[in-house]
Backbone bond lengths (Angstrom), bond angles and torsions (degrees), N, CA, C in turn:
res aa  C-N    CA-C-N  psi(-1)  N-CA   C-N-CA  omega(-1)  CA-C   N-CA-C  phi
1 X - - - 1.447 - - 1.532 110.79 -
2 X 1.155 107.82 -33.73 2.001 108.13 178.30 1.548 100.29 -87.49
3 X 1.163 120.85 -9.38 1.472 92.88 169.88 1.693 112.79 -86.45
4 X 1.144 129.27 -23.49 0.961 139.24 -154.46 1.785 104.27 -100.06
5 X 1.180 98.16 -33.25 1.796 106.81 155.90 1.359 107.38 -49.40
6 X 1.218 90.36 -59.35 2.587 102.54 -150.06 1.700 76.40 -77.07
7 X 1.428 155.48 -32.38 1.582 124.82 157.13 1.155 125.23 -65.93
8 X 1.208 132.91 -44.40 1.414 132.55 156.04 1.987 123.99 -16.85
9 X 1.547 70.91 -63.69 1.507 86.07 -178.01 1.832 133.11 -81.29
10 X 1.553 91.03 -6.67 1.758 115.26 169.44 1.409 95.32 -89.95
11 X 0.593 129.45 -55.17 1.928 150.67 162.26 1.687 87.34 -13.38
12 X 1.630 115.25 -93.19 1.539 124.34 -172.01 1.511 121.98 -51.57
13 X 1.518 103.01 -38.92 1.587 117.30 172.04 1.457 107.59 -52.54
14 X 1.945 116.37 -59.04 1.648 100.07 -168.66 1.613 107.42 -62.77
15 X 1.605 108.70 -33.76 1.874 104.76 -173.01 1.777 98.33 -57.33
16 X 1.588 116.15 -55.00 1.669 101.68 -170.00 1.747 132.55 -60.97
17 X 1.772 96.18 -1.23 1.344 104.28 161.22 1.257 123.97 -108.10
18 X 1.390 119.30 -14.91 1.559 126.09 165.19 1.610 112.27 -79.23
19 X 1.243 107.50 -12.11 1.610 105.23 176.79 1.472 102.05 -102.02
20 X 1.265 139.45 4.29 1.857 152.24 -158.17 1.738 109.86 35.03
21 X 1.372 102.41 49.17 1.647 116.67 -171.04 1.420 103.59 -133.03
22 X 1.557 97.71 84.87 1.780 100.38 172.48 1.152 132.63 -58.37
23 X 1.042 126.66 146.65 1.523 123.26 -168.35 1.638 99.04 -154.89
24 X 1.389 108.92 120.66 1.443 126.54 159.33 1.552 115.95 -45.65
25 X 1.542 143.23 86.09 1.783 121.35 -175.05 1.508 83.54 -120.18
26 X 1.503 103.76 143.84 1.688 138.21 173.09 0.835 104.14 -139.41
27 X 1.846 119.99 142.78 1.156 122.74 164.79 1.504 101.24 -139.79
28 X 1.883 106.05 142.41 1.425 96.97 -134.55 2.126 71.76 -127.26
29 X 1.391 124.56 125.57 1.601 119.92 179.41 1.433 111.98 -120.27
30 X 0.792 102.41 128.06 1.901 104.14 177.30 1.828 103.40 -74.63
31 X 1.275 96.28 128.98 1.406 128.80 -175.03 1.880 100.30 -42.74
32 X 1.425 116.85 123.07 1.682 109.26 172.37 1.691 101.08 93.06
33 X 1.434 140.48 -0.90 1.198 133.86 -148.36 1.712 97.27 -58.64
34 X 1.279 112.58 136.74 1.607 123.14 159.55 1.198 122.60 -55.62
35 X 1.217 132.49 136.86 1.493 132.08 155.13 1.446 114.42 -48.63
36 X 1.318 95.51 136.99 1.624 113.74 169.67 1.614 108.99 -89.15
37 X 1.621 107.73 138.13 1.389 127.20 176.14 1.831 100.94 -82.20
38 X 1.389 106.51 122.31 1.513 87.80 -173.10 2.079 92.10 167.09
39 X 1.494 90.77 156.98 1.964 104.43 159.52 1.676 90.18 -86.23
40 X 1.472 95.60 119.41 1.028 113.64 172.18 1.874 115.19 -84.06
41 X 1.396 120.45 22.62 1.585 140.02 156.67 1.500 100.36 -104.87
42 X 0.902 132.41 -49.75 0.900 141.57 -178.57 2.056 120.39 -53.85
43 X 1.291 96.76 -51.92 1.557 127.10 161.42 1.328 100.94 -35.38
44 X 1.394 106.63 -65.85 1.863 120.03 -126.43 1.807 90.38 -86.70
45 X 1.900 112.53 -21.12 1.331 116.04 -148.83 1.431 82.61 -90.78
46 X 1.597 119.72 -22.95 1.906 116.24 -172.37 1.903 103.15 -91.79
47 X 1.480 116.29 -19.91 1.482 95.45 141.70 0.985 133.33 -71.21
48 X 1.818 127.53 -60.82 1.286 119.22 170.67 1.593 120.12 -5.57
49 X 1.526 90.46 -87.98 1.433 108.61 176.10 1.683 121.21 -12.97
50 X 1.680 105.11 -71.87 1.302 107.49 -152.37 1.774 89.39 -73.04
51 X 1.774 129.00 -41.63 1.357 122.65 165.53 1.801 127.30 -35.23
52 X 1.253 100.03 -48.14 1.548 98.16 167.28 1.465 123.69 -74.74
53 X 0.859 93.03 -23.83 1.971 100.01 163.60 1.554 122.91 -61.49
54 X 1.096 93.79 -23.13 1.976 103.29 -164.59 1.106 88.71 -103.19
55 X 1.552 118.63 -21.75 1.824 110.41 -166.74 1.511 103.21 -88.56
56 X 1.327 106.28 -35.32 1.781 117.00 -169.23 1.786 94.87 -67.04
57 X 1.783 143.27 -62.24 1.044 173.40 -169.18 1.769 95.44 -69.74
58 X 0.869 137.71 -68.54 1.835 126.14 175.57 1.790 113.90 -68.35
59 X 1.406 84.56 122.46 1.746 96.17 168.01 1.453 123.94 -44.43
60 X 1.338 110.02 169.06 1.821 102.14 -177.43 1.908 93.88 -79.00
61 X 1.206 108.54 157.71 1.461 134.40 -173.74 1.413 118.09 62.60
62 X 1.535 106.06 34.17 1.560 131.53 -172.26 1.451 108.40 -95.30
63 X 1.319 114.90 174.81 1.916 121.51 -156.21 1.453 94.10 -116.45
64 X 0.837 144.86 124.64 1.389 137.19 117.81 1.367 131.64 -90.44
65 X 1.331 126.00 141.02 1.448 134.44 -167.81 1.939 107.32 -131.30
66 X 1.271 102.47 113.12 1.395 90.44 158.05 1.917 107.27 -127.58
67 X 1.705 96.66 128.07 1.316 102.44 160.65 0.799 134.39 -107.94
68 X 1.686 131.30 173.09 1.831 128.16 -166.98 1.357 97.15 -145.18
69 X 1.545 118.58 117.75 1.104 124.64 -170.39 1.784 106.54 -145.59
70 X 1.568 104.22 156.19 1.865 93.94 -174.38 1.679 75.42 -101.19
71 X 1.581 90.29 147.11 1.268 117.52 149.77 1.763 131.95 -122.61
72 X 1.459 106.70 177.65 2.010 93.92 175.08 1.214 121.88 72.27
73 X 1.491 114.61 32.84 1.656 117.00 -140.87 1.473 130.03 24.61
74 X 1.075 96.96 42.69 1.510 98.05 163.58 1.368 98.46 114.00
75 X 1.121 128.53 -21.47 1.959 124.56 -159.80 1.317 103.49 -73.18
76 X 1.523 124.04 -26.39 1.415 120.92 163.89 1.421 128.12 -114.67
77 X 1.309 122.35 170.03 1.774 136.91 161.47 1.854 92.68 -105.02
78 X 1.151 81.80 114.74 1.660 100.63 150.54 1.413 144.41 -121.40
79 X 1.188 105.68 123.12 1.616 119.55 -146.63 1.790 91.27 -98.87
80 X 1.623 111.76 143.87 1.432 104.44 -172.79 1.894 68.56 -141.27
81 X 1.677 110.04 137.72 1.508 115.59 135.03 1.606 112.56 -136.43
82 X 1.667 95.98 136.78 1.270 120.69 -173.80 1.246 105.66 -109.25
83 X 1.242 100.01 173.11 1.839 101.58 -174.29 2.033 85.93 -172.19
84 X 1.342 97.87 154.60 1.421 113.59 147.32 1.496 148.93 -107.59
85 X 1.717 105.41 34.58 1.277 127.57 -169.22 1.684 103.95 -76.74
86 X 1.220 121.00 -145.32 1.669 138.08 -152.19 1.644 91.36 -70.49
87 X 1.306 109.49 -63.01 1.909 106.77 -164.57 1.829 86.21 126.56
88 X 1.265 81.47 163.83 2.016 101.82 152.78 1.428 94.76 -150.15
89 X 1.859 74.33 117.85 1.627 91.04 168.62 1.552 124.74 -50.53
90 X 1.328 115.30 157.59 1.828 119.87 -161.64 1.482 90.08 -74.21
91 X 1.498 140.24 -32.11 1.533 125.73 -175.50 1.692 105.44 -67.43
92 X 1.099 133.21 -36.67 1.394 133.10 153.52 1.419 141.00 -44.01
93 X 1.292 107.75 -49.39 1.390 129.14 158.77 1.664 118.67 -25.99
94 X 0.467 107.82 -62.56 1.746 106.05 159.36 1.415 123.59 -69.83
95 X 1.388 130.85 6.53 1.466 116.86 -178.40 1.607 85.03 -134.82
96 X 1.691 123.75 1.98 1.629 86.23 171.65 1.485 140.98 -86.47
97 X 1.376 96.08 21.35 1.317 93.90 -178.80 1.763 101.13 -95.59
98 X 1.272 122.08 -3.88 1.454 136.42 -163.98 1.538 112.17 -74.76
99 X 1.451 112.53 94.90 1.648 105.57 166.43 1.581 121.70 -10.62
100 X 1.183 110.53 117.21 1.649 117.85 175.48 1.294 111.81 97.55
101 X 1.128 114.81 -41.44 1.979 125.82 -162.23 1.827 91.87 -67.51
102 X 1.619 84.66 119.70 1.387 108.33 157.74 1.436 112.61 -124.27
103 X 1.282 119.94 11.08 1.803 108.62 -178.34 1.403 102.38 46.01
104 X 1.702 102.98 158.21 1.500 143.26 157.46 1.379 126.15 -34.85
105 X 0.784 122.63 -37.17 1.649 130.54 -153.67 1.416 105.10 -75.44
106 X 1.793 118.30 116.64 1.321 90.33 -172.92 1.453 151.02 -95.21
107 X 1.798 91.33 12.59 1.667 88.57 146.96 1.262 138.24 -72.33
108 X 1.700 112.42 -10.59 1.479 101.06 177.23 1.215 112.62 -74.20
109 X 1.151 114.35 -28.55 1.473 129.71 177.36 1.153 121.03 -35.83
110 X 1.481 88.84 -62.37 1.625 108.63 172.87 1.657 130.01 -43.28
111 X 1.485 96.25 -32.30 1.271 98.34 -169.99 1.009 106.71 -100.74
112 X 1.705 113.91 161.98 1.557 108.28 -153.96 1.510 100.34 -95.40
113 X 1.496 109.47 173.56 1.568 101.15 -158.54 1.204 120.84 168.54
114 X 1.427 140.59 160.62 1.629 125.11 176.92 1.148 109.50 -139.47
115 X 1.243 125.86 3.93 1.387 134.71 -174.79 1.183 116.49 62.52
116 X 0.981 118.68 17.36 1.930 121.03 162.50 1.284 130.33 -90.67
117 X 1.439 119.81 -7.88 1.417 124.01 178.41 1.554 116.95 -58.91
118 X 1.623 117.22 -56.68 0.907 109.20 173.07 1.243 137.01 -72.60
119 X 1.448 123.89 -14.83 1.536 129.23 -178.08 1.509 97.14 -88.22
120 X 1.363 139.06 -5.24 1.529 136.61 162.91 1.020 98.19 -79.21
121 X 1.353 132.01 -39.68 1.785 125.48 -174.00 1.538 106.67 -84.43
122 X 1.176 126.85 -26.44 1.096 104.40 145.83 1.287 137.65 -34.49
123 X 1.729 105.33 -89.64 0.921 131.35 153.59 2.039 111.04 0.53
124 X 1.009 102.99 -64.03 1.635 120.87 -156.71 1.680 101.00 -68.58
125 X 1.431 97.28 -35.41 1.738 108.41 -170.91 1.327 111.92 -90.73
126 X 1.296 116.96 -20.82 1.762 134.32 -178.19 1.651 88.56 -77.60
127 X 1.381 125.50 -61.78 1.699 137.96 167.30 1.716 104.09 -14.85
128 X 1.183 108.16 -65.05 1.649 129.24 178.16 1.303 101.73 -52.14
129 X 1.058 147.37 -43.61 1.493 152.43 -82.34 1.368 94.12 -16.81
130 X 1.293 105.65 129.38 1.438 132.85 -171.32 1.445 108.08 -151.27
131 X 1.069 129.74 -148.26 1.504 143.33 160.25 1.435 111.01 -147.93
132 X 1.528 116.28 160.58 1.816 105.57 -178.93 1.785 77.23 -152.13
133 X 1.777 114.64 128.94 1.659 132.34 148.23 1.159 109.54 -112.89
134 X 1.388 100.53 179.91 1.617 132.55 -179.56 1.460 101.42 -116.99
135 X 1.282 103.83 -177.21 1.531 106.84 165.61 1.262 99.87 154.52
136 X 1.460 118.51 96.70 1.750 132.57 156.92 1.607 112.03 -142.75
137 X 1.185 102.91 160.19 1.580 120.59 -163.27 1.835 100.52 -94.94
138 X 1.431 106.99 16.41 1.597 114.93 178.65 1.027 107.52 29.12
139 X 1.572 129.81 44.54 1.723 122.53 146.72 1.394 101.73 -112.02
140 X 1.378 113.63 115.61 1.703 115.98 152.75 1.652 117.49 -0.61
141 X 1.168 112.26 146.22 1.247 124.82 175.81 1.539 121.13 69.43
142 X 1.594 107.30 -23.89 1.584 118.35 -174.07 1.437 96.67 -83.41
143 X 1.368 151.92 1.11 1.162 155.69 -140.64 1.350 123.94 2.39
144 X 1.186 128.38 -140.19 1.773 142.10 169.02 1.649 121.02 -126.92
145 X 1.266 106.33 161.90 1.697 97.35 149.90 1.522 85.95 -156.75
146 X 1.538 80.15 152.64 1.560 123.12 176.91 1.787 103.47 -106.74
147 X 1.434 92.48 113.91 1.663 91.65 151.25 1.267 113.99 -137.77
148 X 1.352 81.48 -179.20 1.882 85.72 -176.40 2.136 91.97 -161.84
149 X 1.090 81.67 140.56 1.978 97.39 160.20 1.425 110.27 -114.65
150 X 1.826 89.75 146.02 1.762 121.04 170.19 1.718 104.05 -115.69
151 X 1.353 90.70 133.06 1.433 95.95 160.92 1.490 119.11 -64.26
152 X 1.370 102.67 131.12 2.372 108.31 -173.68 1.611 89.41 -74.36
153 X 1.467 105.63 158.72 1.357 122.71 -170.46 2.076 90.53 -84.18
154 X 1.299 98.75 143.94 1.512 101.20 165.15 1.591 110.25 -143.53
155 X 1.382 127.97 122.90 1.159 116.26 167.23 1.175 138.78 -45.55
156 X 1.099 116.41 164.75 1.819 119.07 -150.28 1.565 116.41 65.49
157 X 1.506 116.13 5.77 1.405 97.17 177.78 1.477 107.54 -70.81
């Protein structure tokens, strides 16, 4: 799972300097992390995803954070990325995982998009059986994070 983060996140770093749009990316792993049970293409495409989301949605000289932490005593990896871009407002919050739904706001608007990213990451993490939230205070600048947990691989499964 941390390798596939620290590419992800070299991944957004070379685009936020080939586009001249700085961007703060950290990735923060708890010491010992478990293997995740999972298609590891599959994995890497539901980080991508939620990373280019925070990158497309946070202004230039903006934060992104992705961490990797076990949760559930241990039965899961839980993946958190934060950012300090626009927010999604709390009336949204419940429909972004919804085919098509891009909300009001008119920078999301702005940005280009089809509204399928997140209902595939859904989709992809429900696949795992996993779980996938939201969670922002929908004021600008305070941003979001998206997480989601995978069950860690254990033998004898």
């Amino acid at each position: 799972m941390r390798d596939v983060a620290e590419d992800v996140i070299a991944n957004v770093l070379r685009r936020s300097q080939d586009e001249n749009k700085p961007m703060g990316l950290s990735l923060e792993v708890e010491p010992d992390l478990p293997r995740v049970y999972g298609d590891i293409d599959r994995v890497r495409q539901i980080v991508n995803n939620l990373v280019e989301n925070a990158y497309h949605y946070t202004p230039e000289n903006g934060r992104i954070t992705v961490q990797l932490h076990a949760v559930n005593d241990g039965d899961d990896v839980q993946v958190d990325v934060r950012d300090n871009g626009v927010g999604i407002a709390l009336e949204d919050q419940a429909q972004v995982f919804e085919r098509f739904y891009r909300g009001e706001d008119p920078l999301v608007l702005a940005t280009p998009g089809t509204g399928l990213g997140l209902p595939i990451v859904r989709q992809l993490v429900e696949m795992h059986q996993g779980r996938i939230w939201v969670e922002s205070t929908g004021k600008a600048g305070e941003g979001s994070s998206f997480s989601f947990t995978l069950p860690i691989y254990k033998t004898g499964k």
